[in-house]
C-alpha positions as CSV (number, residue, x, y, z in Angstrom):
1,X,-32.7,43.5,-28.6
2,X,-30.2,42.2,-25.8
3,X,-33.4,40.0,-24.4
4,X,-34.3,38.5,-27.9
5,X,-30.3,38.0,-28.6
6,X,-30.7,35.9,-24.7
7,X,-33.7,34.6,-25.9
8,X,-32.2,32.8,-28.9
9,X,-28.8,31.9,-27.1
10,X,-31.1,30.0,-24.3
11,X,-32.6,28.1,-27.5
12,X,-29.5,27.1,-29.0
13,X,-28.5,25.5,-25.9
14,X,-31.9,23.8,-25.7
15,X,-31.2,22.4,-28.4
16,X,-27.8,21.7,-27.9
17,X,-28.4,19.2,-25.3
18,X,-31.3,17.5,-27.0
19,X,-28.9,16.7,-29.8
20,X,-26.6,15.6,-27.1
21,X,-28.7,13.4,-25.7
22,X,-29.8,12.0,-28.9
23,X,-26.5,11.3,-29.9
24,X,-25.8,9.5,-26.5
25,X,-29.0,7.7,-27.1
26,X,-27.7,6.6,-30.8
27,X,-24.5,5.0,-29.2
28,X,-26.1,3.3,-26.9
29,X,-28.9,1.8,-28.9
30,X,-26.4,0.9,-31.4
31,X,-24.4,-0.8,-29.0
32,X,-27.5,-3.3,-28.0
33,X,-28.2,-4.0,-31.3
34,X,-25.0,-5.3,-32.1
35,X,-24.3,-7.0,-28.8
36,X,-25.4,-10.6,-30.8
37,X,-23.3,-9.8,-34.5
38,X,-20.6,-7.9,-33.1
39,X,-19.7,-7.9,-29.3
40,X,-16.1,-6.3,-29.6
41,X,-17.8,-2.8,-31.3
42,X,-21.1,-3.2,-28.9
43,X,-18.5,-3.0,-26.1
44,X,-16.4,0.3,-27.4
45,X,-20.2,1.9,-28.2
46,X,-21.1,1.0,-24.8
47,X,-17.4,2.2,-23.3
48,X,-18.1,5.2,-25.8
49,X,-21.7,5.8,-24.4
50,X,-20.3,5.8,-20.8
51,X,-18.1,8.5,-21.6
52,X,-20.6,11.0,-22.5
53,X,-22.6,9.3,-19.4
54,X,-20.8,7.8,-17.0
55,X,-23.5,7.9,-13.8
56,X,-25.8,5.3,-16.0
57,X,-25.8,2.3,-14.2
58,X,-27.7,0.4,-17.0
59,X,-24.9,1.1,-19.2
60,X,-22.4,-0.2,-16.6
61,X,-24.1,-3.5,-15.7
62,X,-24.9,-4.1,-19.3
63,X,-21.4,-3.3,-20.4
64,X,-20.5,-6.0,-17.6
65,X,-22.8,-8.9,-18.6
66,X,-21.3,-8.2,-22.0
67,X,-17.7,-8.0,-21.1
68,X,-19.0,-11.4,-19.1
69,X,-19.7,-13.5,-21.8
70,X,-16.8,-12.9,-23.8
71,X,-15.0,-14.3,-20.6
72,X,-12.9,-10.5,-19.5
73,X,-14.3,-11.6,-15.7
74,X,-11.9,-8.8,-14.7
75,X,-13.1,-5.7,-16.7
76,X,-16.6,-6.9,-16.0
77,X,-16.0,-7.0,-12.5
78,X,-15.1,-3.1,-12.8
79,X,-18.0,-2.4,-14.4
80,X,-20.1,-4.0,-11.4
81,X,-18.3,-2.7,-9.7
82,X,-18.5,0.9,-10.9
83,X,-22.5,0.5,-11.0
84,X,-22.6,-0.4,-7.5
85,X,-20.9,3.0,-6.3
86,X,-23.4,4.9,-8.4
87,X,-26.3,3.0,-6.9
88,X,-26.2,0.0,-4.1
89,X,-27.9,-2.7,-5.7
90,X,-28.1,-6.9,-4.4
91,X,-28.1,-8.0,-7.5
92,X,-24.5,-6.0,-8.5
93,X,-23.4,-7.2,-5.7
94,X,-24.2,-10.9,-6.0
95,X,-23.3,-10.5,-9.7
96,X,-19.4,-9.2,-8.7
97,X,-19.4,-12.6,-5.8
98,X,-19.8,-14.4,-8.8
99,X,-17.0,-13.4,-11.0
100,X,-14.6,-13.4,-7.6
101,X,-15.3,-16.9,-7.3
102,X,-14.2,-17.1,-11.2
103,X,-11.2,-15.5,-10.2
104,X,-10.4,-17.9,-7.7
105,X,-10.9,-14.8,-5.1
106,X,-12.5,-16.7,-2.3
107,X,-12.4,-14.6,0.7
108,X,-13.5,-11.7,-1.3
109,X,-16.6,-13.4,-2.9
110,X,-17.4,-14.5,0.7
111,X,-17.8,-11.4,2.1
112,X,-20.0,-10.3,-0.9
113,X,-21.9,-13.2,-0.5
114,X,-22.5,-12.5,3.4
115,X,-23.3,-8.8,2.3
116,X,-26.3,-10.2,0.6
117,X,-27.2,-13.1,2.4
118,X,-29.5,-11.1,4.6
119,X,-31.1,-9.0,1.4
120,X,-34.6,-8.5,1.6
121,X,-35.6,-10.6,-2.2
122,X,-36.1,-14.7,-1.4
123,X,-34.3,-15.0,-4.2
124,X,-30.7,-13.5,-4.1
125,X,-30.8,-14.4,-0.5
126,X,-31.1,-18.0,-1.6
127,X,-28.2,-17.9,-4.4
128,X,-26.0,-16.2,-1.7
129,X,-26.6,-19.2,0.7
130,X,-25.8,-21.7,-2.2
131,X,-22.5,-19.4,-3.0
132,X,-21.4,-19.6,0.9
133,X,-22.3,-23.5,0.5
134,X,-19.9,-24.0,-2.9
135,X,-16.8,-22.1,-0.7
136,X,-17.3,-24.3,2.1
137,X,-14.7,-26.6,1.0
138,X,-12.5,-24.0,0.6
139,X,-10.6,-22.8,3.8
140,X,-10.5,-19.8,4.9
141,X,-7.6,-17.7,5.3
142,X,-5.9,-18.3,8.7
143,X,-6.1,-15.6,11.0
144,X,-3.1,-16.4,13.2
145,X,0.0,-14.8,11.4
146,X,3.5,-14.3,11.8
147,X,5.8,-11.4,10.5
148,X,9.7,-12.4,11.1
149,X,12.2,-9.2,9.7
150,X,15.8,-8.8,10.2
151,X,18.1,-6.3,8.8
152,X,21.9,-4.9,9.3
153,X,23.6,-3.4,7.5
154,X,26.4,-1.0,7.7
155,X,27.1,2.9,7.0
156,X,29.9,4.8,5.9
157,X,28.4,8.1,7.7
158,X,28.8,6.7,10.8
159,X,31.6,3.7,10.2
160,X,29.2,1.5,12.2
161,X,27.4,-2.4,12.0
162,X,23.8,-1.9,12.7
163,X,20.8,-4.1,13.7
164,X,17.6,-4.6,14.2
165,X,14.7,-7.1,14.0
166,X,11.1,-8.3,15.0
167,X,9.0,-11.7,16.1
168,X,5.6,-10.1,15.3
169,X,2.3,-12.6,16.0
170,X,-1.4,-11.6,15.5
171,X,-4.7,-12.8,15.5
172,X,-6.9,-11.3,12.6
173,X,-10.4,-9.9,14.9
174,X,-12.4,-10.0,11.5
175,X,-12.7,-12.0,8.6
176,X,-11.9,-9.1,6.5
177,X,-8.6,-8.6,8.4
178,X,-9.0,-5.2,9.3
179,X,-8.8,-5.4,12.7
180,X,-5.9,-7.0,14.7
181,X,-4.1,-8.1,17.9
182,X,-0.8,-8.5,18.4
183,X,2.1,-9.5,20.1
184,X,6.2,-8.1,19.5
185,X,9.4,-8.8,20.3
186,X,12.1,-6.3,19.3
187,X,15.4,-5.6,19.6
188,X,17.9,-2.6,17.7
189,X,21.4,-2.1,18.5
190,X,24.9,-1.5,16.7
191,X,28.1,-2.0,17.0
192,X,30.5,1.1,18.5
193,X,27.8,2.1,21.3
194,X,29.3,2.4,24.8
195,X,27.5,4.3,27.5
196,X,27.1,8.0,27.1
197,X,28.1,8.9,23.4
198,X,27.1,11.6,20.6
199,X,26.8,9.7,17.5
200,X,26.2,6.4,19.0
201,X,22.8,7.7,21.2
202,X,22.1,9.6,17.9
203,X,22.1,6.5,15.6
204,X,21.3,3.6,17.7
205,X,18.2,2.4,20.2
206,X,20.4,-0.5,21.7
207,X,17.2,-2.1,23.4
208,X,14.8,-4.9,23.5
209,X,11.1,-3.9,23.4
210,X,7.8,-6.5,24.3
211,X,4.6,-4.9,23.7
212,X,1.2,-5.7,22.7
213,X,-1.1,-3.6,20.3
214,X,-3.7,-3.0,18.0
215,X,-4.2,-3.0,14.1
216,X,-6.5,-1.4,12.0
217,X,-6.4,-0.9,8.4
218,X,-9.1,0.7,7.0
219,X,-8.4,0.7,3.5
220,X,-5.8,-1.0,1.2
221,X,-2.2,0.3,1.9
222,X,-3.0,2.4,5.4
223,X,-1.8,0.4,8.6
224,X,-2.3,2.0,11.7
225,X,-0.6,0.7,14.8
226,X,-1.3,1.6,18.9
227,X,0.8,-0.2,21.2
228,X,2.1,-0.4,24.7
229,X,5.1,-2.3,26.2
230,X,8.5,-2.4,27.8
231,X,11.8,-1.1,26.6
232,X,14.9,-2.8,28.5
233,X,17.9,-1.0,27.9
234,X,21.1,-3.1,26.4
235,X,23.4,-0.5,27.3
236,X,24.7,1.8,30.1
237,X,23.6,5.2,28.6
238,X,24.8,7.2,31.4
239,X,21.4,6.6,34.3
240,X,22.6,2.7,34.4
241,X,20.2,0.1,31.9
242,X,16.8,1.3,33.0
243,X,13.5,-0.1,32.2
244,X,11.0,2.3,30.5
245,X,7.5,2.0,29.2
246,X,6.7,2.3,25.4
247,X,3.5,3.6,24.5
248,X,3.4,4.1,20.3
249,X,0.9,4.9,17.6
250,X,2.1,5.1,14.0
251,X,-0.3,5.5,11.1
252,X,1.7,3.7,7.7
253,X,0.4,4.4,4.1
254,X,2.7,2.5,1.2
255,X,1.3,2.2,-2.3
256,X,3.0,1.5,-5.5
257,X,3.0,0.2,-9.1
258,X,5.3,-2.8,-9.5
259,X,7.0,-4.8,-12.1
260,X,5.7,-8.5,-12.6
261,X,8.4,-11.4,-12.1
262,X,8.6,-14.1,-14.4
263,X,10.7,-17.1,-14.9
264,X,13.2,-17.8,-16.7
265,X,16.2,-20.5,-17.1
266,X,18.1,-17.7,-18.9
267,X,19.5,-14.0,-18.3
268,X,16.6,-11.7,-19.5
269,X,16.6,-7.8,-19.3
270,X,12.9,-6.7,-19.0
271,X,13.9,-3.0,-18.1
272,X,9.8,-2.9,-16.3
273,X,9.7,0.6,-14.4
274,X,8.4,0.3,-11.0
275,X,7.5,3.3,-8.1
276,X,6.5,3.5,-4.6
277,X,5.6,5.5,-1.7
278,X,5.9,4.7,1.6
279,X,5.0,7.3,4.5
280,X,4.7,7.2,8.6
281,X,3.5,9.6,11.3
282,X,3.9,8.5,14.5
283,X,4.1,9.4,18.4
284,X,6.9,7.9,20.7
285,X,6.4,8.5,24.8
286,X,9.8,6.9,25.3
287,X,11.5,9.5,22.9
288,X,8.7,12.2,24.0
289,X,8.7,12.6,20.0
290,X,6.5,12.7,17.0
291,X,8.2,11.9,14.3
292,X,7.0,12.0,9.9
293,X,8.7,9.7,7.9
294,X,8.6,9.9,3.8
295,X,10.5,8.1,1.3
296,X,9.5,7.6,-3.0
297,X,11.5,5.4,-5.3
298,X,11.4,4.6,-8.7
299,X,13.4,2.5,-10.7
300,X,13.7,-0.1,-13.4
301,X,13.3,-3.6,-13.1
302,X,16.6,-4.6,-14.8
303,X,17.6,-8.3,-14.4
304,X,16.3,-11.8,-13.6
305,X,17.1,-15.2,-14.4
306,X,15.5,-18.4,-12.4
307,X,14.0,-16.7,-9.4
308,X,16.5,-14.1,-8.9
309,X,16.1,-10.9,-9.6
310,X,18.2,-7.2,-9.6
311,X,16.0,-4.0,-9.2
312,X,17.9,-0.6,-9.9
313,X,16.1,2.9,-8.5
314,X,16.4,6.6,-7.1
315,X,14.8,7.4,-3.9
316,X,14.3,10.4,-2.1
317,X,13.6,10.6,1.8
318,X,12.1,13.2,4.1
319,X,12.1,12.9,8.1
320,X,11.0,15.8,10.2
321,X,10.4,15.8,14.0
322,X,8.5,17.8,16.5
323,X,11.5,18.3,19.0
324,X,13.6,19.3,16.2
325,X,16.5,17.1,16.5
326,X,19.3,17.2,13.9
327,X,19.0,14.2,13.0
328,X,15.8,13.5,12.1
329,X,15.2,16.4,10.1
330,X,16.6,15.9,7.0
331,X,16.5,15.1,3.4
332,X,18.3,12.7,1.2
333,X,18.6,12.2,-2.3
334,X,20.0,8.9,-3.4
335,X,19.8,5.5,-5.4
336,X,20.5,1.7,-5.0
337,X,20.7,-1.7,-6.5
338,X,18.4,-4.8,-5.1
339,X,19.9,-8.2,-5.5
340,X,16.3,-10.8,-4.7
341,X,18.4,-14.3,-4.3
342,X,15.0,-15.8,-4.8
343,X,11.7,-14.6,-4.7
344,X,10.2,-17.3,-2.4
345,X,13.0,-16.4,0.8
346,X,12.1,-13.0,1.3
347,X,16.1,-12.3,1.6
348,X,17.1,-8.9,-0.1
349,X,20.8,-7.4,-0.5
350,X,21.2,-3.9,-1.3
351,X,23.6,-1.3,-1.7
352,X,22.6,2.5,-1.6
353,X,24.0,6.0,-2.3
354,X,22.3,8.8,0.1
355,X,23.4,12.3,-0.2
356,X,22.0,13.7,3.0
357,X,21.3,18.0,3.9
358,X,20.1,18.7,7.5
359,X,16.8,21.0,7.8
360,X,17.0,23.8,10.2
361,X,17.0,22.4,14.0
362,X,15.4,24.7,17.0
363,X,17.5,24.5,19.7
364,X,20.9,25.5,20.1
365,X,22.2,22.2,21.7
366,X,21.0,20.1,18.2
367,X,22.8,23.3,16.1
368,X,26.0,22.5,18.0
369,X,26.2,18.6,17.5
370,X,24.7,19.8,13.3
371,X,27.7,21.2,13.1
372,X,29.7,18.9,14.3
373,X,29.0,17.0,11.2
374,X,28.4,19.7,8.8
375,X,25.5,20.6,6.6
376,X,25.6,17.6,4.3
377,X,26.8,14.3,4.1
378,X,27.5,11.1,2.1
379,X,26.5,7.9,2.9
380,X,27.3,4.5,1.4
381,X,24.7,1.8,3.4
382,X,25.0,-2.0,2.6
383,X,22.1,-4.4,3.6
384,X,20.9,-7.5,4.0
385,X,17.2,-8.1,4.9
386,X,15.0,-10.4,5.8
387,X,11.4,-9.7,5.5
388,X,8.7,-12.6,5.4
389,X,4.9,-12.6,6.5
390,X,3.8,-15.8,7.5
């Protein structure tokens, strides 16, 4: 009895999954016979269809050439693209060139266009040497660039002016830009430091730094840096100003979802939310230190009126360190205003609220100088920044 009742079970699945895929078979032929009469329900069968079966790569490219001619280049680029990562094909890939070009994405359609230009069919080869041919009179992007930043700003924690800033110029070793040389100039420092001194060797670098490194990035948002150089002390800190070498590698993911900026000759209020992340891990020979860096935000969008803008948010920071040093293991809990002059400059004023708790430290020595200022602390930091890639 229990083998017949199995028996039966097995054949209700059977037929389960032929109904299933009938049904899935339904919806999609329905969707190609209405892709002449009605192409805005052909496209929800064929979205519908893809739900129930979303490794067919038919059903993606189709849905793209669809998507296509009722001119949504960018949905049917993610359809290409989605068939594609199921199964490599030339002619996806050509296809997906084609809308970037639409898109006015250049560079990107170049490299698709490369990708295939060596394909083993006569014929893609030859549309992806008359592509390359049709960008030719477009330039491509440099690969010399520039990153100038500046920032000081001043905190009530510490009742101190700080600065610090960077010449940054590198040379792009792929058209992709994912590899990199580069060149930097540095310089931090503040304004109470003198010699030997708790707070102001705890805060404050005071030096000027020239190095050289390497860039990678291999995917959107992750930078990873490796660099050597020279640090020239500004400052007496106690063994006379010494010279020291830097060697640094810092790995640097940010990713977020931001508001869009538009114009306007009057005061508007578009209250868009925004978040990011921004995370680093790197090792310092100079400090003989390791240190993680984490910060999120999220805020609203609140103000803008010409090309100025005012961005309000919470954040929340997290530093730990391998020597465990008071202060930079700690978390803070805060929020700030952003004042964007105008969006072209690249200039940023900003006032934040941290309310800052040490972790626990390891050594005795950091204990001491933690309690020296307590568990916890409020700090009130005022900014202005300049940030520009060039």
């Amino acid at each position: 009895m229990h083998i017949r009742r199995l028996g039966v079970l097995a054949a209700l699945m059977s037929l389960s999954s032929v109904l299933l895929f009938c049904q899935g078979r339904s919806v999609a032929d329905s969707a190609y016979a209405l892709m002449g009469s009605n192409p805005a329900e052909a496209s929800r069968l064929f979205r519908q269809a893809l739900a129930g079966d979303p490794k067919n790569v038919l059903l993606h490219r189709q849905l793209g050439y669809l998507l296509l001619s009722r001119g949504e280049s960018e949905d049917a680029l993610e359809q290409f693209t989605q068939a594609d990562r199921i199964s490599p094909s030339d002619t996806s890939t050509l296809q997906r060139a084609y809308i970037l070009v639409s898109l006015g994405k250049a560079e990107e359609a170049r490299s698709l266009f490369r990708e295939v230009a060596i394909s083993s069919t006569p014929g893609i080869r030859e549309k992806a040497g008359a592509g390359l041919d049709s960008l030719a009179s477009i330039p491509e992007p440099p690969r010399r660039w520039t990153h100038l930043y500046g920032a000081t700003y001043y905190d009530t924690r510490w009742k101190t002016l700080f600065y610090q800033g960077h010449f940054q110029h590198g040379y792009d070793l792929s058209t992709d830009h994912r590899w990199s040389l580069y060149g930097i100039a540095s310089v931090s420092g503040d304004n109470k430091s003198r010699g030997v001194g708790l707070a102001p060797l705890v805060i404050s670098d005071n030096s000027f730094l020239l190095a050289f490194g390497v860039r990678v990035k291999p995917f959107t948002g992750l930078m990873i840096d490796v660099q050597e150089g020279l640090a020239f002390d500004l400052l007496d800190k106690g063994a006379g100003r010494i010279t020291r070498g830097d060697f640094r590698a810092v790995a640097v993911y940010g990713a977020g979802i931001y508001a869009p900026f538009s114009h306007h000759d009057n005061l508007t209020f578009p209250m868009a939310p925004f978040a990011d992340i921004y995370a680093s891990v790197g090792y310092y020979s100079r400090y003989r230190n390791a240190i993680c860096y984490a910060q999120g935000r999220a805020g609203l969008h609140a103000a803008e009126v010409s090309r100025t803008s005012v961005d309000v948010y919470a954040r929340l920071d997290l530093v730990g360190d391998t020597e465990g040093l008071f202060y930079n293991n700690l978390v803070e809990i805060g929020g700030g205003v952003r004042i964007t002059p105008n969006v072209d400059w690249g200039l940023y004023l900003i006032g934040e609220y941290h309310r800052g708790y040490y972790s626990d430290v390891s050594t005795t020595a950091t204990q001491e100088r933690a309690l020296l200022y307590g568990a916890a602390y409020n700090s009130v930091r005022l900014f202005v920044v300049f940030d520009r890639l060039f």
